[in-house]
C-alpha positions in Angstrom: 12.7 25.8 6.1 10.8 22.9 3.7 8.9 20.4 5.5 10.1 17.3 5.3 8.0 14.1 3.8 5.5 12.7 5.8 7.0 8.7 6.0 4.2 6.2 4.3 4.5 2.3 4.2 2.5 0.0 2.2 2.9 -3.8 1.6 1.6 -5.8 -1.8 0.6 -9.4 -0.2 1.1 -11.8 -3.0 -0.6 -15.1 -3.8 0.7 -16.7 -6.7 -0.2 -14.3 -9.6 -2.4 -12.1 -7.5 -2.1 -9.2 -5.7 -4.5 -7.7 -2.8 -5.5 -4.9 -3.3 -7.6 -2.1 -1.2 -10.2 0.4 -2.6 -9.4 3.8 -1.0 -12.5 5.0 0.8 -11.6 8.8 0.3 -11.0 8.3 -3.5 -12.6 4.8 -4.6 -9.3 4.7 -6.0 -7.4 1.0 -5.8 -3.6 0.5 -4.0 -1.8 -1.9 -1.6 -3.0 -1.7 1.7 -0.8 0.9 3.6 -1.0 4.9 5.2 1.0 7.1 7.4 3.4 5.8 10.0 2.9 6.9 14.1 5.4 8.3 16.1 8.3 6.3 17.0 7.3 3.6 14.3 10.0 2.3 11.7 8.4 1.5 7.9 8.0 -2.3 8.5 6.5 -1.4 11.7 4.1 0.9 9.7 3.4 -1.4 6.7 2.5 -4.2 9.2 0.3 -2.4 11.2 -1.8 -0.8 8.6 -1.9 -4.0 6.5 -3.9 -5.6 9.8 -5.6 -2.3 10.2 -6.8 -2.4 6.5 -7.0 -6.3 5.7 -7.0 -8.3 9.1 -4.1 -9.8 7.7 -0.4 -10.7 8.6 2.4 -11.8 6.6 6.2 -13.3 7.4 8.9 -11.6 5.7 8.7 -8.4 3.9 11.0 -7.7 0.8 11.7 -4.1 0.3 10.0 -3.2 -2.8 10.7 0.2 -3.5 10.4 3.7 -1.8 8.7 6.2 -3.7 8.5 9.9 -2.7 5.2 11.5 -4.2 2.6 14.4 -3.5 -0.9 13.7 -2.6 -4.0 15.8 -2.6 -6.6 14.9 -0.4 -10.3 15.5 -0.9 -10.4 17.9 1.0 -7.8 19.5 -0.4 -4.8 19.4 1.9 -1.3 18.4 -0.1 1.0 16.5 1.6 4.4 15.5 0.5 5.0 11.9 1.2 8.4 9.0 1.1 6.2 6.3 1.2 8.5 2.5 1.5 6.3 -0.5 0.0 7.2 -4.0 0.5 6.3 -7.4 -0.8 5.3 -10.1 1.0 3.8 -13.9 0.2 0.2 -14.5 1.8 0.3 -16.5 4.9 -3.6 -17.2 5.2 -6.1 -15.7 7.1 -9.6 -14.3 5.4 -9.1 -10.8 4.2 -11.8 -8.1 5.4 -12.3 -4.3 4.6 -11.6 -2.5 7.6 -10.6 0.6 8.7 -10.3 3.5 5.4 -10.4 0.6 3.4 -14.1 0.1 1.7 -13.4 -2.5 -0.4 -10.6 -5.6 -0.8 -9.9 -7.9 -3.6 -7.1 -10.0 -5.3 -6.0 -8.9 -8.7 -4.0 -10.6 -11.0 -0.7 -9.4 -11.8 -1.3 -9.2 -15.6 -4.7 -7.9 -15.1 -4.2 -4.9 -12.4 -7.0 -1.6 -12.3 -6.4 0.9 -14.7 -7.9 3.7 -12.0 -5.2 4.7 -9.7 -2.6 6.9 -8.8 0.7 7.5 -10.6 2.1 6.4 -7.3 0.4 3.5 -7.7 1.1 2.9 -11.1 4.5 2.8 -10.0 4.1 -0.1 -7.4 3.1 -1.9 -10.2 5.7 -1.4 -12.7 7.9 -2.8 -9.6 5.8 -5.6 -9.1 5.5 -6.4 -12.4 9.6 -6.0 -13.2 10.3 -8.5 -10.1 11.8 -6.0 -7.3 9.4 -7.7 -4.6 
């Protein structure tokens, strides 16, 4: 019987041209703040909690951005198949703080975004980038 994908959320907070973004504290590796959903929780559920877990932060509306099913190899070596949904949503204030596996936070521009990250992250970008959020 095949496992089915463990469900993910993130949400890309925008603020004019710029993006926040977290640093990954197992990797170093940059992406929108987001992670695994708990029991019971629905995406948007998931995406808003672990943007206030991650960044303090809480937005209005989320627009569906895209949902991307990838594989993920942790550090410690443990691959797990993932369906993760990201959303867009505008900035609504508030001072943004590193917390939880988060290590670092910062707003990139749009045109300007880190080269190091995943190919899953790659792809929230192109969606950005192409207008989807």
């Amino acid at each position: 019987m095949k496992k089915r994908p463990r469900l993910g959320a993130g949400v890309a907070v925008l603020r004019g041209d710029e993006v926040l973004l977290v640093r990954r504290g197992d990797n170093g590796r940059w992406d929108v703040p987001g992670g695994g959903a708990q029991a019971g929780e629905t995406p948007e559920q998931a995406a808003r909690r672990e943007l206030r877990e991650e960044t303090g932060l809480t937005v209005g509306s989320l627009r569906p951005l895209g949902t991307f099913p990838h594989r993920h190899t942790y550090p410690d070596g443990n691959v797990v198949n993932w369906e993760t949904h990201v959303y867009a949503a505008d900035f609504a204030g508030g001072e943004a703080r590193a917390g939880d596996d988060a290590s670092e936070l910062r707003w990139w521009p749009l045109g300007g975004l880190p080269g190091k990250v995943s190919e899953t992250t790659r792809a929230y970008f192109l969606a950005l980038r192409t207008g989807a959020g």
